[in-house]
MISEMAR-175385 format. One record per residue (C-alpha): residue number from 1; residue in one letter; x, y, z. Coordinates in steps of 0.25 Angstrom, whole numbers. Example, Ala and Ser with C-alpha at 12.3 -4.5 7.8 and 13.67 -1.06 7.14 Angstrom:
<atoms>
<resi=1	resn=A	px=49	py=-18	pz=31>
<resi=2	resn=S	px=55	py=-4	pz=29>
</atoms>
This chain:
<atoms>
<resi=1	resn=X	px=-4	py=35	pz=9>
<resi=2	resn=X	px=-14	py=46	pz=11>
<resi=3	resn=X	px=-6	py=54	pz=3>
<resi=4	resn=X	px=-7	py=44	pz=-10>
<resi=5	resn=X	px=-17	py=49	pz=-19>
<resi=6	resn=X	px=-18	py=40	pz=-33>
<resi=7	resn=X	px=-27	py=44	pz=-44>
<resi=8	resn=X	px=-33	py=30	pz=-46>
<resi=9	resn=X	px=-46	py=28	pz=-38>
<resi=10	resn=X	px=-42	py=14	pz=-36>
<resi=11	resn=X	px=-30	py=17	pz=-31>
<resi=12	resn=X	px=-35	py=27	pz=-21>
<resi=13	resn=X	px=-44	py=20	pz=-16>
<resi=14	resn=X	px=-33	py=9	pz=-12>
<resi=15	resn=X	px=-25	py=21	pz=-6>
<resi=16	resn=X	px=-38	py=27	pz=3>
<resi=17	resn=X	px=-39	py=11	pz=7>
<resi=18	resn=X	px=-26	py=10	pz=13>
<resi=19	resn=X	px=-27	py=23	pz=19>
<resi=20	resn=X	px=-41	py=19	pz=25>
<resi=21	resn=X	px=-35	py=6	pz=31>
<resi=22	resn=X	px=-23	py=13	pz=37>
<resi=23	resn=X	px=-32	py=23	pz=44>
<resi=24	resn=X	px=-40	py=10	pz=49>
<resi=25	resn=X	px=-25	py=7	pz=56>
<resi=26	resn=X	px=-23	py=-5	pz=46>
<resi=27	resn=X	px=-10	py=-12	pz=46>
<resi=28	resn=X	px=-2	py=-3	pz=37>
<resi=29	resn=X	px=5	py=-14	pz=29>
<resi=30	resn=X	px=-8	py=-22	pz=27>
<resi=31	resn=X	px=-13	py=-9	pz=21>
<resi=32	resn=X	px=-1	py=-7	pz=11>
<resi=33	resn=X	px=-1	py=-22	pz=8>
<resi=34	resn=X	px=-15	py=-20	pz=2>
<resi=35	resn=X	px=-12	py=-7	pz=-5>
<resi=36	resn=X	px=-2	py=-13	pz=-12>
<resi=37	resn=X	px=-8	py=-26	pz=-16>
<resi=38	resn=X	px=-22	py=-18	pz=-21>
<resi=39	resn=X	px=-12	py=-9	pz=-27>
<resi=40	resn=X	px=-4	py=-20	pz=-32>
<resi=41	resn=X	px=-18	py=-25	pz=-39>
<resi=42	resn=X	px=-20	py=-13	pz=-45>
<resi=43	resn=X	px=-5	py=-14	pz=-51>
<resi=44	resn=X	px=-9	py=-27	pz=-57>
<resi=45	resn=X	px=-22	py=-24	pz=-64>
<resi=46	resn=X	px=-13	py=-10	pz=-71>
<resi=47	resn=X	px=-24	py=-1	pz=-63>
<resi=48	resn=X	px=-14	py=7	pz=-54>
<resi=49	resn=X	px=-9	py=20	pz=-58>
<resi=50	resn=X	px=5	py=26	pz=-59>
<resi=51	resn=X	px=3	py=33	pz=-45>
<resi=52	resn=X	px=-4	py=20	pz=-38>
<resi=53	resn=X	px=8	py=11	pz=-44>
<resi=54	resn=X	px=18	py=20	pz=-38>
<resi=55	resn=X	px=11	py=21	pz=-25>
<resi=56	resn=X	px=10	py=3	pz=-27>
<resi=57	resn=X	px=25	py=4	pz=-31>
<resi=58	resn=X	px=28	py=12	pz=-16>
<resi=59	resn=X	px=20	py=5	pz=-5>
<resi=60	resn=X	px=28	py=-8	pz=-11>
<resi=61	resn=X	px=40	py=-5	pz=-10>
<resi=62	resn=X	px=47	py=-11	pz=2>
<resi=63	resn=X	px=47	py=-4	pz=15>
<resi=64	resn=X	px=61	py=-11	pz=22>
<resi=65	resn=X	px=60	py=-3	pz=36>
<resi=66	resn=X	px=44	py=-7	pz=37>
<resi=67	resn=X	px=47	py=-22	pz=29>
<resi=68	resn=X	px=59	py=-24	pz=40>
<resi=69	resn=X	px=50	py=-20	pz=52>
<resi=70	resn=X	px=39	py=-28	pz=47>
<resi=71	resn=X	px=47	py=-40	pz=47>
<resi=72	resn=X	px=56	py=-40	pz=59>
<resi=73	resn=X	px=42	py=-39	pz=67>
<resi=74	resn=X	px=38	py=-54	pz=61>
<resi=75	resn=X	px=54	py=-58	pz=67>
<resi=76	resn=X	px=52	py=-55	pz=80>
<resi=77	resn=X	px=35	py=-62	pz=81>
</atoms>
């Protein structure tokens, strides 16, 4: 994520958020649950850029070795 670099202020400033919170050792899937929503909003209201869309479009799409893991640790509680 540190890499991502989107010419929208507003969408920066989301990017440096999650990075900031990941630093603070916050659960990483609570972190990319709110990017996506905030970046979701943004979506929405048609103030996201091509860049920030594509980067939404990304982080969305499903994970099924991380999903599976997830999920087998609620089976066995």
């Amino acid at each position: 994520m540190k890499t991502v670099s989107l010419k929208s202020s507003q969408e920066q400033l989301l990017i440096n958020d999650a990075i900031t919170q990941l630093a603070a050792h916050k659960n990483e899937q609570a972190v990319l649950a709110e990017l996506k929503r905030r970046l979701s909003e943004l979506a929405v209201q048609q103030n996201i850029s091509a860049k920030g869309l594509k980067l939404l479009s990304a982080i969305q799409q499903p994970d099924f070795s991380v999903d599976y893991a997830l999920s087998s640790m609620t089976w066995f509680q």
